[in-house]
RONUPA-950265 format. One line per field, with one value per atom (N, C-alpha, C): x, y, z; residue in three letters; atom name. Coordinates in steps of 0.02 Angstrom, whole numbers, plus 50000, padded with zeros to 5 digits. Example, Ala and Ser with C-alpha at 12.3 -4.5 7.8 and 13.67 -1.06 7.14 Angstrom:
REM residues 2
east [50660,50615,50660,50642,50684,50645]
north [49716,49775,49835,49888,49947,50002]
up [50390,50390,50390,50354,50357,50394]
aa [ALA,ALA,ALA,SER,SER,SER]
at [N,CA,C,N,CA,C]
END
This chain:
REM residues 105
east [55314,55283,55336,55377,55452,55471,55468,55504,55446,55396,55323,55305,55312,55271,55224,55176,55102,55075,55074,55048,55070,55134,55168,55160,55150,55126,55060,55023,54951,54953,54979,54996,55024,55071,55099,55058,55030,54986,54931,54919,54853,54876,54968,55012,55006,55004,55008,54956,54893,54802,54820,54840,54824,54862,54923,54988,54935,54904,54880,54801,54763,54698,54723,54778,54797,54828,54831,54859,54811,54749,54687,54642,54661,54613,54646,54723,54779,54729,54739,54724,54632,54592,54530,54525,54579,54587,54547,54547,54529,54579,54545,54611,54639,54710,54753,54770,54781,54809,54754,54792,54749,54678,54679,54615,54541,54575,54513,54468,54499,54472,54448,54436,54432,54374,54320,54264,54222,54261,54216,54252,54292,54312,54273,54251,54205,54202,54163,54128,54182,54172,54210,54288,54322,54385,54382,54332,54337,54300,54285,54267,54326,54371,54408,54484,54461,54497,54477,54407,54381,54427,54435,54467,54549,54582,54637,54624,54569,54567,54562,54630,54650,54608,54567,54545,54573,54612,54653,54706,54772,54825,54854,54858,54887,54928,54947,54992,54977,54907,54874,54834,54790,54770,54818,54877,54905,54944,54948,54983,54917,54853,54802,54801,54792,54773,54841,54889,54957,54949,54953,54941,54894,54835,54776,54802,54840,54860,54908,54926,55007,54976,54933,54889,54860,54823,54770,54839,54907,54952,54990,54994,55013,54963,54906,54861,54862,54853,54848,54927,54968,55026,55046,54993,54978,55037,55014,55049,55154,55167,55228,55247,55233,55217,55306,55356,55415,55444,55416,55452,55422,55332,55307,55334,55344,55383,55452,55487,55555,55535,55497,55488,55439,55386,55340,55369,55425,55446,55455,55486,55507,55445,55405,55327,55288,55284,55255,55293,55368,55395,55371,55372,55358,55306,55257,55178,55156,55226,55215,55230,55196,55193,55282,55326,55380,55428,55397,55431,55430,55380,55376,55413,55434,55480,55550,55576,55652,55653,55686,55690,55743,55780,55845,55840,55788,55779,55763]
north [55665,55716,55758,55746,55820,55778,55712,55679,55650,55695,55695,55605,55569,55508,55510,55541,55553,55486,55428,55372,55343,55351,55327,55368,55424,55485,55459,55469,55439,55368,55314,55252,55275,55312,55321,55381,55416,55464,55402,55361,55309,55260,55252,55228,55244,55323,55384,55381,55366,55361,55302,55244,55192,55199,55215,55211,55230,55321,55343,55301,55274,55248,55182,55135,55093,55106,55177,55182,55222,55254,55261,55185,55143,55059,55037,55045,55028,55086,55130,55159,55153,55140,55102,55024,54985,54918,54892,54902,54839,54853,54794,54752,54810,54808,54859,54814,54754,54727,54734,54743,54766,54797,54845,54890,54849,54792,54759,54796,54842,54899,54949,54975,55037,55048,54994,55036,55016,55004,55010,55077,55113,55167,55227,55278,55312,55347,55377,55410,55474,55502,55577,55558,55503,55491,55454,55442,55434,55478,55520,55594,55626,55628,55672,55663,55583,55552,55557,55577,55577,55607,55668,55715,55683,55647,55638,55591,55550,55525,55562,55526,55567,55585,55629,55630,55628,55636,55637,55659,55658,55619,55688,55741,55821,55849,55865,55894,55923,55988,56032,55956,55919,55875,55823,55812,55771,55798,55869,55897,55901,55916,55925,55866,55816,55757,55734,55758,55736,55773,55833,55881,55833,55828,55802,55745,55706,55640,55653,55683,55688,55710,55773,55792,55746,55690,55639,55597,55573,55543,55584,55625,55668,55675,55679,55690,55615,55551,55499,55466,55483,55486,55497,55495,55528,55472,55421,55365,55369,55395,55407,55479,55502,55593,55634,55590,55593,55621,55567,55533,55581,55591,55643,55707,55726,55793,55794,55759,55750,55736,55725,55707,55753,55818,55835,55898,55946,55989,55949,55884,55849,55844,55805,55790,55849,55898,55958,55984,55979,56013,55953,55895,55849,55882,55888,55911,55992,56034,56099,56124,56158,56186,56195,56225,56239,56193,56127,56047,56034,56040,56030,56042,56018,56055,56028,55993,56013,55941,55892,55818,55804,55845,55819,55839,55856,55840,55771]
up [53565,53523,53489,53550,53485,53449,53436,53382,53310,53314,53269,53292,53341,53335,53387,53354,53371,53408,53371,53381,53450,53454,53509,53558,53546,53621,53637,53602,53634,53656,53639,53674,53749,53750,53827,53867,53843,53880,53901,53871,53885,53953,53953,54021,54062,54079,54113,54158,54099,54131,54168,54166,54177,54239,54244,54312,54356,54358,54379,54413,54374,54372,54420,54421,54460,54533,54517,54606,54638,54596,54653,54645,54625,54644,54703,54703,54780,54811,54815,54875,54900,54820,54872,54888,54889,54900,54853,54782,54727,54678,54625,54596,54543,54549,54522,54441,54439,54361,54301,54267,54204,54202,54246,54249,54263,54313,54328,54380,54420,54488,54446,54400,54367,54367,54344,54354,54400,54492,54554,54577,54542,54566,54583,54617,54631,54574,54569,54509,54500,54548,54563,54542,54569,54520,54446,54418,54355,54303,54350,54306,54299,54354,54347,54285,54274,54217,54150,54147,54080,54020,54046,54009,53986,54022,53992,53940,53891,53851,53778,53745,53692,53614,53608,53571,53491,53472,53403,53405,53366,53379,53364,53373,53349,53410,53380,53457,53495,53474,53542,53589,53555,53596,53619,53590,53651,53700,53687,53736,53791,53767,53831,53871,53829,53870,53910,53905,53920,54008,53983,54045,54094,54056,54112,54147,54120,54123,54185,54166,54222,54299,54287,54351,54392,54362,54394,54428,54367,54416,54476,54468,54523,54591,54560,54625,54647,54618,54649,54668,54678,54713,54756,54798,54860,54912,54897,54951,54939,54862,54858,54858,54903,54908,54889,54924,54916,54835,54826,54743,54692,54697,54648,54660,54714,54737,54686,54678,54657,54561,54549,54465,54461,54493,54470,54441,54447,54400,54326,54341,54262,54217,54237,54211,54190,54242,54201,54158,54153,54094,54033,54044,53966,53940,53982,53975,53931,53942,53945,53858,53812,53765,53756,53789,53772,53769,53791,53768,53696,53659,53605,53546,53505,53458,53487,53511,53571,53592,53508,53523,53573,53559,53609,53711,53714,53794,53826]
aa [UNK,UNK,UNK,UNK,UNK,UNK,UNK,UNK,UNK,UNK,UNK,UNK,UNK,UNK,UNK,UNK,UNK,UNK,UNK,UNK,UNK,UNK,UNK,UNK,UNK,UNK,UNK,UNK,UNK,UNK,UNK,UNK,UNK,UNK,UNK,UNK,UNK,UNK,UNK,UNK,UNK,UNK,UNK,UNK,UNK,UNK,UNK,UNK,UNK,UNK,UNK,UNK,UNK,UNK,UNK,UNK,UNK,UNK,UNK,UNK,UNK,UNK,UNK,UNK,UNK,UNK,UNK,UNK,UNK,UNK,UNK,UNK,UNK,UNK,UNK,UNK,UNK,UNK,UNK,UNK,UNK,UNK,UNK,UNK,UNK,UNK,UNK,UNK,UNK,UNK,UNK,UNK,UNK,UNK,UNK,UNK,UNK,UNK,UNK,UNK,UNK,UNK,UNK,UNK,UNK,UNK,UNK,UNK,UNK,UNK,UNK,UNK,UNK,UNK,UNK,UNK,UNK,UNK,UNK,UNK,UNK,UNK,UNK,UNK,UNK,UNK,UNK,UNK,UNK,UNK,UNK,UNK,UNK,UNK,UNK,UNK,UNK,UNK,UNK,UNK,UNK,UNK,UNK,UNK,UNK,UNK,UNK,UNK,UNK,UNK,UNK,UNK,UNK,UNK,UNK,UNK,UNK,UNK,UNK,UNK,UNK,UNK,UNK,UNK,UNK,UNK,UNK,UNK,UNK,UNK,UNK,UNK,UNK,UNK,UNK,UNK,UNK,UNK,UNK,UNK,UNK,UNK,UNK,UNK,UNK,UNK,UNK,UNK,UNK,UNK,UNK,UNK,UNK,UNK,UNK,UNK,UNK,UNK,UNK,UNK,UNK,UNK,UNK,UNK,UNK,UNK,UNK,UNK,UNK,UNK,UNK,UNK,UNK,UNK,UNK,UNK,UNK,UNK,UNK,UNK,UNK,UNK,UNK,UNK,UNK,UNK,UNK,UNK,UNK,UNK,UNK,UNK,UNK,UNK,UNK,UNK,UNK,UNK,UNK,UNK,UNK,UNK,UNK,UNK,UNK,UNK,UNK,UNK,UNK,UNK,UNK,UNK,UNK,UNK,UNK,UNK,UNK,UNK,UNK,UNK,UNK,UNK,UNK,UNK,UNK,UNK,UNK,UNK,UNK,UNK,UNK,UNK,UNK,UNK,UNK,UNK,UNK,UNK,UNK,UNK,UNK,UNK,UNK,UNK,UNK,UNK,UNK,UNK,UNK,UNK,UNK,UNK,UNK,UNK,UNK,UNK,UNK,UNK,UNK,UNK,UNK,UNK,UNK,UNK,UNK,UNK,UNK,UNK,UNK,UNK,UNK,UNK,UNK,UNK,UNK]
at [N,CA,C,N,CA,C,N,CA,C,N,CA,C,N,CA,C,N,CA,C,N,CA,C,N,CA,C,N,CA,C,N,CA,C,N,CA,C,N,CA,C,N,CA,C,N,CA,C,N,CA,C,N,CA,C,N,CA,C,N,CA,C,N,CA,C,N,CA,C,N,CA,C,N,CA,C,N,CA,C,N,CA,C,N,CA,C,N,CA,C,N,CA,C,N,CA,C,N,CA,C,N,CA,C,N,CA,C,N,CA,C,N,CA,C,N,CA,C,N,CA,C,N,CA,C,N,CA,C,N,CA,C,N,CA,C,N,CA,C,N,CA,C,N,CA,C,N,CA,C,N,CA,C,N,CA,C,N,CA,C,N,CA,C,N,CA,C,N,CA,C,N,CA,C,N,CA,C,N,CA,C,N,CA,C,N,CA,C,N,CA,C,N,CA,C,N,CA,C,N,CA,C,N,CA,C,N,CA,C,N,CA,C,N,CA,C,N,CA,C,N,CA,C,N,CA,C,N,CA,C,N,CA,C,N,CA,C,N,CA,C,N,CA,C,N,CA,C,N,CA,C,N,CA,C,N,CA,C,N,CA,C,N,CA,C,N,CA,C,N,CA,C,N,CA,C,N,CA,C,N,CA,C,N,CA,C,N,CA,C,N,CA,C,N,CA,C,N,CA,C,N,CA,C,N,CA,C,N,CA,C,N,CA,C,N,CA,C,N,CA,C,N,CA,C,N,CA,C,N,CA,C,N,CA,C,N,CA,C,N,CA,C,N,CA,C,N,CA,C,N,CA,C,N,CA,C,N,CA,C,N,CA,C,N,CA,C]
END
């Protein structure tokens, strides 16, 4: 997004959903490749995904859906609790209004 390619932020915020959406199918034991588990997933975790789907390609909305995106992978990271601990200051800063503008981070 700091480098204005809109198109390409919403492609990887849609990664983000998916990383995320594949490691709560691991953790209910169905199929993780290409979002074949996604929709035996409980309801309550694919509500809580709704929201990171990007509605139009502007920067307040991809910064929302970015945010949302990062949260759902964070919360379903549960099994690498280590690792999100260690990247979750980084991720909320990509996510955060004061990223924006500031290609060279």
């Amino acid at each position: 997004m700091a480098r204005g390619r809109f198109w390409q932020a919403q492609y990887w915020i849609g990664e983000v959903r998916n990383e995320a959406l594949s490691l709560a199918c691991r953790r209910h034991g169905l199929e993780v490749r290409q979002g074949r588990g996604y929709d035996e997933l409980p309801a309550k975790i694919l509500d809580a995904f709704e929201d990171t789907l990007v509605q139009s390609v502007n920067p307040e909305e991809l910064l929302r859906s970015l945010g949302r995106a990062v949260e759902g992978l964070l919360r379903e990271a549960a099994e690498a609790a280590e690792l999100a601990s260690r990247v979750e200051g980084h991720l909320r800063h990509l996510a955060s209004p004061s990223f924006v503008g500031r290609p060279n981070d």
